[in-house]
MIVEX-418110 format. One record per residue: residue number from 1; residue in one letter; y, z, x of N, C-alpha, C in turn. Coordinates in Angstrom, 3 decimals, always signed. Example, Ala and Ser with C-alpha at 12.3 -4.5 7.8 and 13.67 -1.06 7.14 Angstrom:
<marfis>
     k   r        nc2        nc3        nc1       cac2       cac3       cac1        cc2        cc3        cc1
     1   A     -5.690     +7.800    +13.190     -4.500     +7.800    +12.300     -3.300     +7.800    +13.200
     2   S     -2.250     +7.080    +12.850     -1.060     +7.140    +13.670     +0.030     +7.870    +12.900
</marfis>
This chain:
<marfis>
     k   r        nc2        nc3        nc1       cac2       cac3       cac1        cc2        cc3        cc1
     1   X    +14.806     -5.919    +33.570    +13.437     -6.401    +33.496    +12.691     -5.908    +34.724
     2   X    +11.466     -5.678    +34.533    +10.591     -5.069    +35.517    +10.225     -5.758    +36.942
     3   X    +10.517     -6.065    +37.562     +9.624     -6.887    +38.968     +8.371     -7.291    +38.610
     4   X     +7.913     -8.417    +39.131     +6.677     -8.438    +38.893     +5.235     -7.660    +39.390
     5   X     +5.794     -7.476    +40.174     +4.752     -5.896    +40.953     +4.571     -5.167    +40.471
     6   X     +5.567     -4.524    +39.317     +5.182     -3.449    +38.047     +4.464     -3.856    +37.344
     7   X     +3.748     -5.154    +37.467     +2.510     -5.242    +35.951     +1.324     -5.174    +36.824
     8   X     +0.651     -4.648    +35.578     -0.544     -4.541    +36.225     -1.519     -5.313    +35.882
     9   X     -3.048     -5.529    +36.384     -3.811     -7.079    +35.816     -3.561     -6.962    +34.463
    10   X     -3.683     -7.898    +33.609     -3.506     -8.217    +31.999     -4.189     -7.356    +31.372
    11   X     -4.930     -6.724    +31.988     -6.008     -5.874    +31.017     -5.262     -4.808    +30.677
    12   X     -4.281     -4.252    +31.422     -3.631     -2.923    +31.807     -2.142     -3.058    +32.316
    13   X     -1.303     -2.236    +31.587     -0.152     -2.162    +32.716     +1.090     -1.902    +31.928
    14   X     +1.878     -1.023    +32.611     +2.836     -0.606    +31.639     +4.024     -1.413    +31.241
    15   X     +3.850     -2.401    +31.579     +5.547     -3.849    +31.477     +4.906     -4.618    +30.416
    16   X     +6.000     -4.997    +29.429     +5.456     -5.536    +28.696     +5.934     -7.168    +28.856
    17   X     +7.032     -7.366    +30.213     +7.208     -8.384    +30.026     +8.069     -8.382    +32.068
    18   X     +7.818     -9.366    +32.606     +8.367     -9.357    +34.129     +8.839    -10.774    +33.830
    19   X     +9.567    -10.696    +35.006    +10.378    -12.008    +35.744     +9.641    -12.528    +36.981
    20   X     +9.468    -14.187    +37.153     +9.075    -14.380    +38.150     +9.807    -15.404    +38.711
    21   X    +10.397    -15.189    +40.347    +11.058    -16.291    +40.490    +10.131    -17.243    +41.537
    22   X    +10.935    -18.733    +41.771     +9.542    -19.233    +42.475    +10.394    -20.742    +42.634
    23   X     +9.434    -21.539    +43.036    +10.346    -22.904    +43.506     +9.679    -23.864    +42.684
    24   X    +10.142    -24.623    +41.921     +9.630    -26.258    +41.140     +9.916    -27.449    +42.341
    25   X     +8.800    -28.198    +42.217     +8.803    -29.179    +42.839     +8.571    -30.689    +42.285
    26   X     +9.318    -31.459    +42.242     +8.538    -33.099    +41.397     +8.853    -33.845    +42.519
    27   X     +7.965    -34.426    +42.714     +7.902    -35.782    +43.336     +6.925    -37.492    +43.033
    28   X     +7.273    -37.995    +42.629     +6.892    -39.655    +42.234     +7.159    -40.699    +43.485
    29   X     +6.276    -41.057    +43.634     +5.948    -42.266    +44.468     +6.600    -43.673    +43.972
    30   X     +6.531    -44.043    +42.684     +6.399    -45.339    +42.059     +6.545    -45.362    +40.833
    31   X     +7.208    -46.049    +40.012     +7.820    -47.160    +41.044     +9.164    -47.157    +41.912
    32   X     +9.125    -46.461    +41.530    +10.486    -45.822    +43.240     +9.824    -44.345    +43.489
    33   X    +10.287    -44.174    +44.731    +10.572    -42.670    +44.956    +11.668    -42.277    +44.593
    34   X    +11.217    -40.819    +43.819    +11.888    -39.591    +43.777    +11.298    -38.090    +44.030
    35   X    +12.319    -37.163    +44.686    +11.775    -35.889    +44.656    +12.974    -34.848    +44.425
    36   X    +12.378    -33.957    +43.776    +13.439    -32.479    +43.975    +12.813    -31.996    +43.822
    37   X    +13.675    -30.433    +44.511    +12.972    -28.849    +44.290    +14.386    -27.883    +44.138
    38   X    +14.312    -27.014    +43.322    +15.057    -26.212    +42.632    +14.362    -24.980    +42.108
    39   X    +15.023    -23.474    +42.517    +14.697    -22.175    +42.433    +14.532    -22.176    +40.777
    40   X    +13.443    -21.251    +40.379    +13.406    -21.103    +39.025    +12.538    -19.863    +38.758
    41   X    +13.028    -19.231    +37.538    +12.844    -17.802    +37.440    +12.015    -18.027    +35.754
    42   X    +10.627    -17.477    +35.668    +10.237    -17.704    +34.596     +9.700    -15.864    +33.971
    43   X     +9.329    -16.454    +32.997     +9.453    -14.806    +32.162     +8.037    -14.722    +31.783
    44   X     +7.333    -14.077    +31.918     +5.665    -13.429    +31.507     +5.713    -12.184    +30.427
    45   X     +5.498    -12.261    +29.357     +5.743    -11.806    +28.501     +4.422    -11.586    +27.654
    46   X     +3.717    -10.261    +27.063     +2.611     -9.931    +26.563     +2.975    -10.538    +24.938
    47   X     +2.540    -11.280    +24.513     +2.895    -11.671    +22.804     +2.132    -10.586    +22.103
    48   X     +1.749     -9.655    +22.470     +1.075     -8.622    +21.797     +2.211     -7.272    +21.680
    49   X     +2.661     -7.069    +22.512     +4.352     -5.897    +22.909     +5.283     -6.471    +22.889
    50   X     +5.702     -7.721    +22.035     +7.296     -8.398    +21.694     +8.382     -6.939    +21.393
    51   X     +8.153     -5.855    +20.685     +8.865     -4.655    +20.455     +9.513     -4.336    +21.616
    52   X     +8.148     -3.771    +22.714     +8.662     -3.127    +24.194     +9.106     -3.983    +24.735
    53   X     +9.177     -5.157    +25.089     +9.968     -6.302    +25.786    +11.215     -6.366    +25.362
    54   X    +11.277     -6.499    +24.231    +12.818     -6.468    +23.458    +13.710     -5.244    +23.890
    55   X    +13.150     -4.312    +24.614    +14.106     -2.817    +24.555    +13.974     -2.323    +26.316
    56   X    +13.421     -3.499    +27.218    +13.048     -3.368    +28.492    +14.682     -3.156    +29.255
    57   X    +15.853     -3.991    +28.461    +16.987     -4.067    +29.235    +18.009     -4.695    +28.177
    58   X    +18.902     -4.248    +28.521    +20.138     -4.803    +27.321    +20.572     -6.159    +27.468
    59   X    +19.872     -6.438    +28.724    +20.326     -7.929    +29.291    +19.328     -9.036    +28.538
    60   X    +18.280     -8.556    +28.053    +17.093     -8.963    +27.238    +16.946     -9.339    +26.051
    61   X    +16.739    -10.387    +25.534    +16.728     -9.782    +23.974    +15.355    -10.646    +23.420
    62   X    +14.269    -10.141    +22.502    +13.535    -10.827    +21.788    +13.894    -11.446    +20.433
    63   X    +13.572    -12.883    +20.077    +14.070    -13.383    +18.895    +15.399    -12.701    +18.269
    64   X    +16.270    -12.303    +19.473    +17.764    -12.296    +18.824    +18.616    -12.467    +20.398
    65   X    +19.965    -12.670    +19.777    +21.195    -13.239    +21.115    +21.246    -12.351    +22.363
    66   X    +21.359    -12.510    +23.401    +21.388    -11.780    +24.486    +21.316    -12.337    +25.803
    67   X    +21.884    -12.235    +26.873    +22.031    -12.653    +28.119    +20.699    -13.607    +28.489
    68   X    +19.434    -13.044    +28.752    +18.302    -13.703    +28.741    +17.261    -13.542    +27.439
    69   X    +16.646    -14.686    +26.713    +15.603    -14.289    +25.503    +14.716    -14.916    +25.836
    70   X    +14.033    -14.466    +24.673    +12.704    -15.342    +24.050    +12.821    -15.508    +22.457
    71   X    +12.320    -16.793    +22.562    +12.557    -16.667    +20.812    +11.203    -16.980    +20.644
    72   X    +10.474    -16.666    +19.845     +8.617    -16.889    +19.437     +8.965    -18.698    +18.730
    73   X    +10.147    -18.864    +17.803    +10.186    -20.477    +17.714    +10.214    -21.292    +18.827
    74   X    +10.264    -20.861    +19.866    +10.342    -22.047    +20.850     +9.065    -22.348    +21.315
    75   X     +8.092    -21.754    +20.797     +6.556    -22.476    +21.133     +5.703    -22.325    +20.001
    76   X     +4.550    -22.622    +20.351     +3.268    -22.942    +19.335     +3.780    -23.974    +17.917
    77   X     +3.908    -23.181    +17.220     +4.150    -24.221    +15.714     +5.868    -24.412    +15.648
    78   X     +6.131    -23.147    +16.436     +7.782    -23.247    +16.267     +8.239    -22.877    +15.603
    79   X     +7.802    -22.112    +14.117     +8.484    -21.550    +13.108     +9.181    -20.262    +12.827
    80   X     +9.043    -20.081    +14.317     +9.159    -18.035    +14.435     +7.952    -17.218    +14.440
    81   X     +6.798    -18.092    +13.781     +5.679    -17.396    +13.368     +4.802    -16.544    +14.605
    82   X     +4.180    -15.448    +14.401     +3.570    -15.060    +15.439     +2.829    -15.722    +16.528
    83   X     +3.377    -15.875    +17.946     +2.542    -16.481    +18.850     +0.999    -15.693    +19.254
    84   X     +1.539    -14.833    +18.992     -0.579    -14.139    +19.094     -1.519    -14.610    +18.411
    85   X     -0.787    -14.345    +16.885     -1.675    -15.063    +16.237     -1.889    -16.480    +15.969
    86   X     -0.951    -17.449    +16.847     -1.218    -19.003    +17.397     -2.370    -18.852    +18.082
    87   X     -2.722    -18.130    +19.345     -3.297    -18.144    +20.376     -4.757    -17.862    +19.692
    88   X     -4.756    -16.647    +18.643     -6.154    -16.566    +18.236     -6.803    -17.531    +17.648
    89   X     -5.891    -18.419    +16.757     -6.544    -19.461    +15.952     -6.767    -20.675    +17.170
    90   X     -5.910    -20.809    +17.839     -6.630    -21.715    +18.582     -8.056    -21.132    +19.629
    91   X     -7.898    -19.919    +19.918     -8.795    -19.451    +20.348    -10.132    -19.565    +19.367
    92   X    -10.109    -19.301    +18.122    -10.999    -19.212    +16.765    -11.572    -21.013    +16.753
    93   X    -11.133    -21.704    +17.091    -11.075    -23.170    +16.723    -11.988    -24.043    +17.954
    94   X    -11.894    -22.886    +19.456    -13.327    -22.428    +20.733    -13.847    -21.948    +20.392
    95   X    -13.919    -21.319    +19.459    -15.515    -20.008    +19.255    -14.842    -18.807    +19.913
    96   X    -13.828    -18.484    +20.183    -13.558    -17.527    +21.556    -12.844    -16.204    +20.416
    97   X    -13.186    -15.079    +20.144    -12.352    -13.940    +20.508    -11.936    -13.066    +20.796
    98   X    -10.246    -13.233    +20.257     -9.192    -12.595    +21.557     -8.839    -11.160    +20.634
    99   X     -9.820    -10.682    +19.578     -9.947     -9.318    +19.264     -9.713     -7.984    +20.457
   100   X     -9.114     -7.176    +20.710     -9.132     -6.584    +21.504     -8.341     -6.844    +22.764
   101   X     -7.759     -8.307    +23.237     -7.694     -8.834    +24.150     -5.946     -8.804    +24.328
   102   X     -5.394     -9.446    +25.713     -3.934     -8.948    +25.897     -3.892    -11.041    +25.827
   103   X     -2.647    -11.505    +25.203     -2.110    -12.461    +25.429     -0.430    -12.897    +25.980
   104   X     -0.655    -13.528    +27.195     +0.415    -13.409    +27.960     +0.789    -14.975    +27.639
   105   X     +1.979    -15.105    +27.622     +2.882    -16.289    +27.690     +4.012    -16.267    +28.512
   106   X     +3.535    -16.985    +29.700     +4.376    -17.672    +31.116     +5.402    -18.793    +30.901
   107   X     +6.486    -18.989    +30.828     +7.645    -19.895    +30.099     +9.053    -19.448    +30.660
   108   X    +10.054    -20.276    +30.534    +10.864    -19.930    +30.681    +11.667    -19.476    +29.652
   109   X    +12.644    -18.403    +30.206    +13.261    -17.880    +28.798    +14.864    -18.518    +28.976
   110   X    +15.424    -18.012    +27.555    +16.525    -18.666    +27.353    +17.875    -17.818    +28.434
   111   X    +18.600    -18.769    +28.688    +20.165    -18.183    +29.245    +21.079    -18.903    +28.474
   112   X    +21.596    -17.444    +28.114    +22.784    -17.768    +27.322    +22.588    -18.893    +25.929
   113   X    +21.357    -18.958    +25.093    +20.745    -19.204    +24.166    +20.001    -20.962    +24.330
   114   X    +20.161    -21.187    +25.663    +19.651    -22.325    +26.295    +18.609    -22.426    +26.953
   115   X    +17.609    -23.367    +26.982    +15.675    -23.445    +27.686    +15.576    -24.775    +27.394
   116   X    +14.948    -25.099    +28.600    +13.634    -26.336    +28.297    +12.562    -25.887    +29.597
   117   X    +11.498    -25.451    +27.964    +10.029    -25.215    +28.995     +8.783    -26.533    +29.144
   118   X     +8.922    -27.437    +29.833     +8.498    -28.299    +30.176     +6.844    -28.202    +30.409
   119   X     +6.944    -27.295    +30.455     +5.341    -26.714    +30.732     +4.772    -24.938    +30.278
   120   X     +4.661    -24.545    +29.741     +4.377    -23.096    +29.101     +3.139    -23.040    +29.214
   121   X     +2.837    -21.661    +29.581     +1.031    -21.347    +29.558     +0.878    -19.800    +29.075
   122   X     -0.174    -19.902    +28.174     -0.490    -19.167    +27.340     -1.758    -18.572    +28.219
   123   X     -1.780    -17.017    +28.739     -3.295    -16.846    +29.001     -3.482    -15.529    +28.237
   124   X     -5.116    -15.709    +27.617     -5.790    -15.394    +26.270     -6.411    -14.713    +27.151
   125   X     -6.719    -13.281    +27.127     -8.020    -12.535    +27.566     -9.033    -11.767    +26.713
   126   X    -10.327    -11.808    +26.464    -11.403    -11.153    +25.734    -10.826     -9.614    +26.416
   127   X    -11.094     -9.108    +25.107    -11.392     -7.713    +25.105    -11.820     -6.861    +26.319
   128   X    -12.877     -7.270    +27.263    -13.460     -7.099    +28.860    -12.496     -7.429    +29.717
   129   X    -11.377     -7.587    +29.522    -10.524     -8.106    +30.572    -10.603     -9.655    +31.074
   130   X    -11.698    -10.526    +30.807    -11.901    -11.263    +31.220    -10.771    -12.265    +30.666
   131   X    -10.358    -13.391    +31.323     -9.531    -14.588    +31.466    -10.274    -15.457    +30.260
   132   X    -10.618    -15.748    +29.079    -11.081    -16.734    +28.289    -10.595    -17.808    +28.013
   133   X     -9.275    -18.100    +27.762     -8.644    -18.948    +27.417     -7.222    -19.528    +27.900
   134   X     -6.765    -20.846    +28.605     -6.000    -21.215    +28.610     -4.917    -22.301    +27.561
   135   X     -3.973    -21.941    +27.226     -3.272    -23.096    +26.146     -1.929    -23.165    +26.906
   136   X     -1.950    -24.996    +27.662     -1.329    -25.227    +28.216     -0.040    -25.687    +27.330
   137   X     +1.077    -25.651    +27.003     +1.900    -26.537    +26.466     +2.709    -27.157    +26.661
   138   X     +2.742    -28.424    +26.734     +3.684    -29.518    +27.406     +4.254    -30.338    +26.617
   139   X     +6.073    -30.239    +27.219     +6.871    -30.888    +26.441     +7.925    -31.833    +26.927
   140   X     +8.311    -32.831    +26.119     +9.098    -34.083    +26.735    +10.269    -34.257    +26.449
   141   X    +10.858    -34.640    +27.079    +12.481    -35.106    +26.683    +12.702    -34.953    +25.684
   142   X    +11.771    -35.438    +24.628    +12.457    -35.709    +23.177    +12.384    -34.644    +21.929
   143   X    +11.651    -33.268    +22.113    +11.504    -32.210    +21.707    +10.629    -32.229    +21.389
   144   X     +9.482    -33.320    +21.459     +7.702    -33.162    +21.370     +7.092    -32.205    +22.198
   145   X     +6.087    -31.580    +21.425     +5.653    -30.298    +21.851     +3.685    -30.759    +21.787
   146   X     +2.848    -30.642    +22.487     +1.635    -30.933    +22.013     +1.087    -29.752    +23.151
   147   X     -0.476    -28.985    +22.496     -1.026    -28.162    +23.074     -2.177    -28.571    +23.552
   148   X     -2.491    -28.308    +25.089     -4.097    -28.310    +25.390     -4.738    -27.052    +25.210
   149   X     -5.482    -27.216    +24.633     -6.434    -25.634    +24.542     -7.656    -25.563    +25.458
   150   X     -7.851    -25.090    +26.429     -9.074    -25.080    +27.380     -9.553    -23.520    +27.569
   151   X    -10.931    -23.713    +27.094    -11.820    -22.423    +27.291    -11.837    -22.527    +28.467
   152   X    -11.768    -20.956    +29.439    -12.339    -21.190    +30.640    -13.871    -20.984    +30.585
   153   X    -14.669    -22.207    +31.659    -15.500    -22.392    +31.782    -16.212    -21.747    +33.094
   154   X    -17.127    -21.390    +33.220    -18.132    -20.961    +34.176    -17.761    -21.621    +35.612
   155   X    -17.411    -20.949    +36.708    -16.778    -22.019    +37.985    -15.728    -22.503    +38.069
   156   X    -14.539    -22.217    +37.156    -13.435    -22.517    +37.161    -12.488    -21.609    +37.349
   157   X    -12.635    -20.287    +37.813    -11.997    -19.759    +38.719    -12.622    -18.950    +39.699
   158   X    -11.876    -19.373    +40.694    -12.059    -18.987    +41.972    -11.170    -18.308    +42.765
   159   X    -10.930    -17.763    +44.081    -10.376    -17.035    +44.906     -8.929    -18.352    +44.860
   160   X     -8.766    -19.328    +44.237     -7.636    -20.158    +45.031     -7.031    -20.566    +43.628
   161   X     -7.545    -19.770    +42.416     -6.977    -19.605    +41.017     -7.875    -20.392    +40.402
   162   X     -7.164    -20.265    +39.075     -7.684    -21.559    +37.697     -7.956    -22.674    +37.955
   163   X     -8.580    -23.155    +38.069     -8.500    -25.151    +38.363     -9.143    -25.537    +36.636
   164   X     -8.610    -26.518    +35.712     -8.996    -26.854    +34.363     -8.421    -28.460    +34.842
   165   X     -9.371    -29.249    +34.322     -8.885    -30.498    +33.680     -9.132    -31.176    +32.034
   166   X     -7.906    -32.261    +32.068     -7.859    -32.620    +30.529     -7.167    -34.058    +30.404
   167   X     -8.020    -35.032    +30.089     -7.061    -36.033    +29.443     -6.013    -35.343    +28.852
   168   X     -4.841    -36.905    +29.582     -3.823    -37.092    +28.948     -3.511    -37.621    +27.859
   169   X     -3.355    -36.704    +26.477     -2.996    -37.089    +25.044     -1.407    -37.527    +24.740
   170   X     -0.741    -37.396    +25.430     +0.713    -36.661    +25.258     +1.254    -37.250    +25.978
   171   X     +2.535    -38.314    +25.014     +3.556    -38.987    +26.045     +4.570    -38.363    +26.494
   172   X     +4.769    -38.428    +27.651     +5.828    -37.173    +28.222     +6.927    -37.960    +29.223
   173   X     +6.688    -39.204    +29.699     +7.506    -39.875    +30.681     +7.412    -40.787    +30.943
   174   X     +8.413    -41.992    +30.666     +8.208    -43.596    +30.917     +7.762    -43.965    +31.981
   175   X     +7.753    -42.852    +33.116     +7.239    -43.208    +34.575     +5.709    -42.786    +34.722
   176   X     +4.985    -42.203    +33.810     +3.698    -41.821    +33.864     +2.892    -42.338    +32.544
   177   X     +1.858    -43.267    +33.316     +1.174    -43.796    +32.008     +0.389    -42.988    +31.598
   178   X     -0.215    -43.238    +29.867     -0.892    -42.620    +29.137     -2.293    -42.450    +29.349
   179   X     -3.111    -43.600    +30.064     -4.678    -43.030    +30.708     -4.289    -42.341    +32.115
   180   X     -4.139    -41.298    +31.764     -4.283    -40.307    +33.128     -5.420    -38.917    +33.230
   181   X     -5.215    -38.356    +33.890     -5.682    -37.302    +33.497     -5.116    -35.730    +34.359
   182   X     -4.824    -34.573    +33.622     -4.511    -33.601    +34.117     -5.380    -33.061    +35.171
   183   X     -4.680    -32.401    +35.996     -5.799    -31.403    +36.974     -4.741    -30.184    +37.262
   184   X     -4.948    -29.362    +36.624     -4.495    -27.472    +36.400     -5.186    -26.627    +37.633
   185   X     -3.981    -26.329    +38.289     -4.512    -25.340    +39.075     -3.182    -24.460    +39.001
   186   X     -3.917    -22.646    +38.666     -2.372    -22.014    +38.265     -3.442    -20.267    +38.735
   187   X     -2.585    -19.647    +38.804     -2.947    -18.141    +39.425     -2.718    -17.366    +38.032
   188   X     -3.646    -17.079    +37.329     -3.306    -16.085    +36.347     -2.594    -15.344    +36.929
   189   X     -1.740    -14.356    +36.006     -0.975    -13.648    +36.453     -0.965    -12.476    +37.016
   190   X     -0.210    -12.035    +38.045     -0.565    -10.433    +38.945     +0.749    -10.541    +39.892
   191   X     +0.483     -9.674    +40.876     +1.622     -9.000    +41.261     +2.963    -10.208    +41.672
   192   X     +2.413    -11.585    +42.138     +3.439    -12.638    +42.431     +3.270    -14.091    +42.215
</marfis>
């Protein structure tokens, strides 16, 4: 698999799919404290070049067995069905489209035919290169899967990334109640 320094902005770039490694952090206050942090390596992958990703490394495999995958069932509807064309209809459902446009999905991939992506992000770009759409997807213990779909809006990115917020629809943890609300701050993707 390519480094992530081999891709180039979303608009352009010859990888159709990089590795990124990086550190997770949780920490809860209450009603007890807890915290950890643990190294984690996630996979950026164009849902538009599933072909060239699949043939990047033998260690790789798309929607079939192999050292590290991706399977397209493990997100959006889950059926195997095309994740691009998830992304457009929800994009279609904003007014937004992603005609022309590159769609990247940030997730973790499988080892050794095993994943839990707790958090997956989908970024949708217009045709201009521009960043249009985020579809956050967040999932819980229990194999519930629910999507936020957020147009990016005017002022919501800046030099210090994405910042999006969204009520919380989605039960995800006996330790976090249901009136909350999200606050997204994430670096579209580029060299790290």
């Amino acid at each position: 698999m390519p480094h992530p320094a081999e891709i180039a902005p979303a608009t352009a770039g010859p990888a159709a799919a990089a590795l990124y490694v990086g550190d997770v952090m949780h920490a809860r206050l209450k009603p007890m404290g807890h915290r950890f942090s643990y190294r984690v390596m996630s996979l950026l992958i164009d849902l538009g070049r599933l072909d060239q990703a699949d043939r990047l490394s033998p260690l790789f495999g798309v929607d079939r067995a192999a050292l590290y995958s991706f399977r397209q069932s493990d997100h959006g509807p889950r059926d195997g069905s095309s994740l691009r064309d998830y992304a457009q209809r929800c994009a279609t459902a904003h007014g937004i489209d992603l005609t022309g446009g590159r769609v990247w999905l940030l997730c973790y991939p499988r080892l050794l035919g095993y994943t839990f992506n707790p958090l997956s992000a989908y970024f949708c770009y217009a045709a201009n290169g521009d960043l249009a759409l985020v579809i956050y997807e967040v999932r819980n213990t229990f194999g519930d899967i629910h999507a936020y779909v957020l147009p990016v809006r005017p002022g919501e990115i800046s030099a210090a990334g994405l910042r999006q917020e969204q009520d919380k629809l989605f039960y995800v943890s006996p330790f976090i109640e249901m009136a909350m609300r999200y606050h997204f701050r994430v670096a579209p993707p580029g060299d790290s």
